[in-house]
C-alpha positions as CSV (number, residue, x, y, z in Angstrom):
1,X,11.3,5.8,-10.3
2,X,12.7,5.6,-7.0
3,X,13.7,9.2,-7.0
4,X,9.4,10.0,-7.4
5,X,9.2,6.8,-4.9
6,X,10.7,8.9,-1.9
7,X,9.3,12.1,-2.6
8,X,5.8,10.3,-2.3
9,X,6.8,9.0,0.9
10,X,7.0,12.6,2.5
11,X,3.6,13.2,1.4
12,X,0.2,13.1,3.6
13,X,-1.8,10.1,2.5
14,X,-5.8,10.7,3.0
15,X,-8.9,8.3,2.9
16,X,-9.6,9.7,-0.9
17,X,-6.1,8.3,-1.6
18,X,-6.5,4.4,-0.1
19,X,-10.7,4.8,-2.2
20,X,-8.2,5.7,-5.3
21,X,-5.5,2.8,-4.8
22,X,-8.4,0.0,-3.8
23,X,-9.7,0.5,-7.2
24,X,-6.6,-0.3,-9.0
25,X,-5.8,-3.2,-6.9
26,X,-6.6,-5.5,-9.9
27,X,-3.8,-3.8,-12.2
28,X,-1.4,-5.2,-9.7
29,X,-2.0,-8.9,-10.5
30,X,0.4,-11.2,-8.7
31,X,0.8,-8.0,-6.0
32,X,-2.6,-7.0,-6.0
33,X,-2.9,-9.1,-2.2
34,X,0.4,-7.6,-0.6
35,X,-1.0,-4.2,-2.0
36,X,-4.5,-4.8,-0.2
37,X,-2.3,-5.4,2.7
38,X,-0.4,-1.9,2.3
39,X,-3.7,0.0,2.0
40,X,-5.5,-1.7,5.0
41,X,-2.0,-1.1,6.9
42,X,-2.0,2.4,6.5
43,X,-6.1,2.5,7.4
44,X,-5.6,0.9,10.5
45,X,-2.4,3.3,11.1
46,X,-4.2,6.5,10.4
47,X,-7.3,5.2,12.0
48,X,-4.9,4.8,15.3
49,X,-5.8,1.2,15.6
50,X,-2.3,0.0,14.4
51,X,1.1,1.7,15.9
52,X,3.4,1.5,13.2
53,X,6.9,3.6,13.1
54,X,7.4,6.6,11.0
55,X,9.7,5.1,8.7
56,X,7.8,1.6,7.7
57,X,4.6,4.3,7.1
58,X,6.7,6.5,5.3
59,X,7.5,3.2,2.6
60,X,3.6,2.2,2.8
61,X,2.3,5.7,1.7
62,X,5.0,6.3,-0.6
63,X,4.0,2.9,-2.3
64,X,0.6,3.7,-2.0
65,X,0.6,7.4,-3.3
66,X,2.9,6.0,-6.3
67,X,0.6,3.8,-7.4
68,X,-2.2,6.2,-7.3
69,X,0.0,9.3,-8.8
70,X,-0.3,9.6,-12.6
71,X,3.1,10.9,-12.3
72,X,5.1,7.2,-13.0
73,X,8.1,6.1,-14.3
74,X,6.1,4.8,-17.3
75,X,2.7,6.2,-17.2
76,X,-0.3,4.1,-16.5
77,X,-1.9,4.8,-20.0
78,X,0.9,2.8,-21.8
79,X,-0.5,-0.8,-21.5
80,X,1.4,-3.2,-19.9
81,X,4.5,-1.7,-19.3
82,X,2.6,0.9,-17.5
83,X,2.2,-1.3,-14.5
84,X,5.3,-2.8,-14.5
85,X,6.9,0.3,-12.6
86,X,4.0,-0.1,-9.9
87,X,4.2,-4.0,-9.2
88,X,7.9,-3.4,-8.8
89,X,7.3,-0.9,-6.2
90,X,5.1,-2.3,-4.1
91,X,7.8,-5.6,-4.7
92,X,10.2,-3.3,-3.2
93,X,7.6,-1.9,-0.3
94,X,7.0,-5.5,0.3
95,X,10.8,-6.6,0.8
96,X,11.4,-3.9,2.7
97,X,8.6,-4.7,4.8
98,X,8.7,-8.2,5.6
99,X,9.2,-8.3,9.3
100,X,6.1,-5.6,9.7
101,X,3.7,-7.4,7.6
102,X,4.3,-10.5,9.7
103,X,3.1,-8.2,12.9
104,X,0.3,-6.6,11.0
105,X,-1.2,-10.0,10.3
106,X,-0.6,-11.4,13.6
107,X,-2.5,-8.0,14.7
108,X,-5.4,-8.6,12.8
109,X,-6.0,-12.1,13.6
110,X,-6.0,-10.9,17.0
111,X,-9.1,-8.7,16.6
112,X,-12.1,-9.3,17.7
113,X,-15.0,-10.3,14.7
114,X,-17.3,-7.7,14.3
115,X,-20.9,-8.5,14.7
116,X,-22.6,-10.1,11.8
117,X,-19.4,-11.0,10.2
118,X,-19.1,-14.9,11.0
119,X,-17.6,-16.4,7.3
């Protein structure tokens, strides 16, 4: 798993990708929030909005391509179990990411709102 994890993490990551892995957000359950986080990372980073170094983006698109790779551990199409091998990635991403999520946050919360978005 983690073998596939840092081969991923070499890989080029494109918008098609972050489409793919927003629409199996709700697979992740308890992680689908720090995944949403991972994808909108990476958008911001490849968007050049958001410096982030090459080794924390390395971890976020290897999580991200991972989860969107029909090449698992345990393949998706297996229920249950199939998932397990993706939340526990993006577990990992998210430990080893701590200190980087805290910055991303406090760099979103410090842009400005776009027009006609006031919730």
């Amino acid at each position: 798993m983690f073998r596939l994890f840092r081969q991923l993490s070499s890989k080029d990551i494109n918008g098609e990708d972050l489409d793919q892995a927003e629409k199996r957000v709700s697979f992740l359950e308890e992680r689908a929030d720090d995944f949403k986080v991972l994808i909108a990372m990476c958008r911001d980073s490849i968007g050049g909005r958001y410096k982030i170094n090459k080794w924390n983006l390395s971890i976020v698109v290897g999580t991200i391509l991972y989860v969107v790779s029909p090449l698992d551990a345990i393949p998706d199409i297996i229920p249950f179990l199939g998932w397990m091998d993706d939340v526990t990635i993006v577990g990992y991403a998210i430990s080893r990411l701590s200190s980087e999520i805290v910055k991303y946050r406090a760099f979103k919360k410090q842009l400005p709102i776009p027009e006609g978005d006031n919730n």
